[in-house]
N, C-alpha and C positions, 0 to 999 in steps of 0.2 A: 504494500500500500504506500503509493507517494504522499508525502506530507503537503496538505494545503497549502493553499498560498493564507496568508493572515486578514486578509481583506474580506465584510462582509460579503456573503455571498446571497444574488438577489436571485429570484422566481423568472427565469426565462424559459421560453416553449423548449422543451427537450428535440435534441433530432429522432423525431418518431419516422423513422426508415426501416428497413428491413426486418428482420424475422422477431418477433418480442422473446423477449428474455423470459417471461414469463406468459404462460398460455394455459387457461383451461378452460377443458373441454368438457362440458355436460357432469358436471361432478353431481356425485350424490353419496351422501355417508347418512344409512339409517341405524336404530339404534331401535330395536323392536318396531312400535309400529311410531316413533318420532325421526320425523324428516330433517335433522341438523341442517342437511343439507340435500338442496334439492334440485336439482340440473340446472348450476351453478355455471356460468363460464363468462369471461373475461380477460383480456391483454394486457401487459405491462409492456414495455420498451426501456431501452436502455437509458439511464441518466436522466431516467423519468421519476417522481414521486406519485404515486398513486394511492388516496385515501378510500381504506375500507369500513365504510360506516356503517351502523347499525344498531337497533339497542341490544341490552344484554342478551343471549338466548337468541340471535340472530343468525350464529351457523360463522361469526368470523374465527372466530377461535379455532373452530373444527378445520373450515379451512383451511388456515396458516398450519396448523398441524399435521395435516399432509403435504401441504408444499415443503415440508421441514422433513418430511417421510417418519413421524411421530405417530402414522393412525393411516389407514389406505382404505380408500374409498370403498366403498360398496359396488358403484358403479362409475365409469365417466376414468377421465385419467387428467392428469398435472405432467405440463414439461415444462424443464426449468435449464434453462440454455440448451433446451432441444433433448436432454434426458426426461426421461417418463421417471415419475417417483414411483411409480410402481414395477416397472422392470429392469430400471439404473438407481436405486436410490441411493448408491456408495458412489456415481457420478456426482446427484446432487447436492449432496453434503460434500463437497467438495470446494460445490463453488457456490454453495447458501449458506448464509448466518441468522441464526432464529435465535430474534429475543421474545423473550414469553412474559409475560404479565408479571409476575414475581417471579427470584432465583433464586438460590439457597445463599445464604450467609453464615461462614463457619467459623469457629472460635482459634484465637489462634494462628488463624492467620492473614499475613498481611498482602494491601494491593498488588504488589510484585509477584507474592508468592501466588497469591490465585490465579493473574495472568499467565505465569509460569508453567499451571499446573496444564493449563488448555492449550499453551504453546505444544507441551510432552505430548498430549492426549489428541492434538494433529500430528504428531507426529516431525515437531520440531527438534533439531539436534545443533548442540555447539552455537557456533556466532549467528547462523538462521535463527536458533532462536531468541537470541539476546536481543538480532535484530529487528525479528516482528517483534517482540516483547516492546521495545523501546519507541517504535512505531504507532503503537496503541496509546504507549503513556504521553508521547507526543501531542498525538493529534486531542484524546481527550482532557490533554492539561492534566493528567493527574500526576506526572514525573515528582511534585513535590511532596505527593503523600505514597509515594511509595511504600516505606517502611510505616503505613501509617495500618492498623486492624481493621478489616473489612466490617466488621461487627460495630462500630464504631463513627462507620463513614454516616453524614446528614444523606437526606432521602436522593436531592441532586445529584451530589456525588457517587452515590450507590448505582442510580441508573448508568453515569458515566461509567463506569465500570464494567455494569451489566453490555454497554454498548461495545466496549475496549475487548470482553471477551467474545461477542458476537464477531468481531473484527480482526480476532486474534490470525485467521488462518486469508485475510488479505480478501474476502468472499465476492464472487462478481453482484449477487442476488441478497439482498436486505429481506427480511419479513421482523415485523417489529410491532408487537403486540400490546399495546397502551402501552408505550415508552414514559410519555408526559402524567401519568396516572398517581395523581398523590404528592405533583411537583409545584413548588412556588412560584408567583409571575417569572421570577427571575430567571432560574432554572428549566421554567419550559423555554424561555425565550433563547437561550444559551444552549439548549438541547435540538433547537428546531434549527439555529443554526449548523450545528454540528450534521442534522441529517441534508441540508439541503449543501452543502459543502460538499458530502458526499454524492449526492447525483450531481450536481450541477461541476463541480472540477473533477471528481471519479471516475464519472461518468458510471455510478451503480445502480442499478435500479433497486429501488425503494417502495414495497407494499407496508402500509403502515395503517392501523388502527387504532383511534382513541374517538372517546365520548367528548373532547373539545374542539367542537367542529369550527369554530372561528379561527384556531390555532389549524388548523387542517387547510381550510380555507387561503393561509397564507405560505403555504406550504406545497398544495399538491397542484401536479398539474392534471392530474386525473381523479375520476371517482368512480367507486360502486359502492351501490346505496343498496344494503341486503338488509329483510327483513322475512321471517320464520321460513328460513332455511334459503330463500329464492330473490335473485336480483331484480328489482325493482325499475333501475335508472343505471347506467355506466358509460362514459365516453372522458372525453376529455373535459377538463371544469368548465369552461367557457360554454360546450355545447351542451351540457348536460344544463345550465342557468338558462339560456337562452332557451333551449325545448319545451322546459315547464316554466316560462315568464305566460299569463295572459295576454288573448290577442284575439281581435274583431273588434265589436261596436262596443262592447260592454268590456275594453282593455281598461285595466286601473294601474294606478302608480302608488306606491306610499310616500306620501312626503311628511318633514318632521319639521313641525316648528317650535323653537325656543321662544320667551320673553320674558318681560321684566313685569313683575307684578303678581296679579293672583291668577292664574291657567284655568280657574273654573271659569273664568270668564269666556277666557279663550271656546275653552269647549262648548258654553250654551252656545255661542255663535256660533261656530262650526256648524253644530247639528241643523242650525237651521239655513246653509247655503245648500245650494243644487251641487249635483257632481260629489256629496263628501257621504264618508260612509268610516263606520269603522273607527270612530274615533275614540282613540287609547292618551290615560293622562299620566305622566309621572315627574317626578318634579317640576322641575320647568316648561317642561318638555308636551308638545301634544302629536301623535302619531297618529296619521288616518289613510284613509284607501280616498284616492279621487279619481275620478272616468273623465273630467275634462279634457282637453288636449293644452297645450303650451300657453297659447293666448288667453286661454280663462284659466288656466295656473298667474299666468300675469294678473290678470282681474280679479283673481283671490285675492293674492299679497297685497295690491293696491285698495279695495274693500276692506279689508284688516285693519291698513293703519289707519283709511279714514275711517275709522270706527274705533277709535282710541287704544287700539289693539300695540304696546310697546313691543314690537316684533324686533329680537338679537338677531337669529336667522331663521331661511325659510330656505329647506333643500332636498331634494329625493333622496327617498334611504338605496340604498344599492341592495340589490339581489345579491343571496349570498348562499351556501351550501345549505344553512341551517333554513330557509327558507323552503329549498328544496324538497331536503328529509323531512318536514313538518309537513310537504305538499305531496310526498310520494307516499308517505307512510301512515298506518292504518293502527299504530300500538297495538300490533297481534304478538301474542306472546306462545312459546310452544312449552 
């Protein structure tokens, strides 16, 4: 694994060319008569980030567990740089690194030694392994707590670690299972860098799943949105927003206004202009759905302030992932 460059690393389209790194094909993993998963399928590409969303009980889990070759399908198959996890799966662990939701923490011993222990356990020997070892501790900053007890490490620094061993054997293929899960702003923001640094100069592709889809949202360049066992929605972020935006005579937009003063006011008005619907109050803040077009969005804002209305701002909220999954999804639980 080549060391980053130090420079933040921003969200650009991945080159989505040639064969994806990751494919599946019609999966299904049942478990008596519950459908974990249910003829499942979807692409990743190279130097791409791809968010797997869903609520709990949604079948990601299961998934990533067989792309990780931890559990084989029932039916359907996984290739992961063109190996099958089910008839190469010593191919795909090879060139996959699967972090899972929690990992054990052992007494006794320290950062170094736990990297150590997975360098052996690929099958590192002499200066190879000192050098991916040193590689890991690099890139996830941890070189200064080396001799520090894993037992011991803050919740941030435990995932960096969790990630350092995921990355210990240099892997072309990420699967990363709520990484950000139980982490502070800081820490997620420090951790989201670290994966997009990886596709974006890696060049690795990255399947990744957590419940902070705002955090996902600035992060991936693709989605699939599963729900009791089966994909719902999946392409790339952009086209998956734009599919499920409203469209014809009855299209709305949400816009959000700020002001100074008391917002109930704001709101009886609202309710009673044409075009508004949906109107949400929170602090300052008034959120609504409007079906005008541009020129009576104009003729809103203008009606507001002559109507003593102290307007800070007035702006479209942006479509976002989390709009999506609240648009695609039905809270089915299995």
């Amino acid at each position: 694994m080549n060391e980053p460059s130090t420079q933040t690393a921003t969200l650009e389209p991945p080159p989505s060319t040639g064969t994806p790194t990751i494919e599946i094909h019609h999966l299904h993993r049942f478990f008596g008569n519950l459908k974990a998963v249910n003829d499942v399928s979807f692409q990743v590409h190279a130097g791409e980030v791809m968010g797997f969303i869903g609520p709990n009980g949604a079948g990601k889990t299961t998934t990533m567990r067989i792309l990780a070759t931890l559990d084989v399908p029932t039916a359907g198959d996984a290739f992961v740089g063109g190996y099958s996890v089910v008839d190469k799966p010593d191919e795909v662990r090879r060139i996959l690194g699967f972090m899972p939701d929690s990992f054990g923490k052992y007494q006794n011993v320290n950062v170094l030694e736990y990297l150590d222990f997975f360098a052996r356990a690929y099958g590192f020997r002499g200066a190879a392994r000192r050098d991916a070892i040193e590689r890991v501790l690099v890139f996830t900053e941890l070189r200064k707590l080396a001799e520090k007890p894993i037992d011991t490490l803050s919740k941030g620094m435990s995932q960096r670690l969790g990630l350092g061993r995921t990355l210990i054997h240099d892997p072309q293929v990420l699967v990363l299972d709520e990484p950000a899960a139980g982490l502070d702003p800081r820490a997620r923001v420090e951790l989201r860098e670290l994966i997009l640094l990886l596709a974006t100069e890696l060049n690795k592709t990255v399947l990744i799943s957590s419940h902070i889809l705002t955090e996902l949202s600035e992060i991936c360049h693709s989605a699939a949105i599963v729900e009791a066992g089966q994909i719902l929605a999946s392409g790339s972020r952009d086209a998956i927003m734009q599919g499920h935006r409203r469209t014809g005579p009855d299209e709305s937009v949400e816009l959000e206004v700020s002001v100074v003063g008391e917002v109930n006011k704001l709101q009886r008005w609202l309710l009673e202009q044409p075009h508004v619907g949906a109107v949400r109050i929170a602090d300052k803040n008034a959120r609504f759905e409007f079906t005008g077009n541009e020129q009576q969005q104009a003729n809103l804002l203008k009606a507001m302030i002559a109507g003593g209305i102290e307007v800070v701002s007035f702006q479209g909220r942006a479509h976002s992932l989390e709009d999506v999954f609240m648009a695609v999804t039905k809270g089915i639980t299995q």
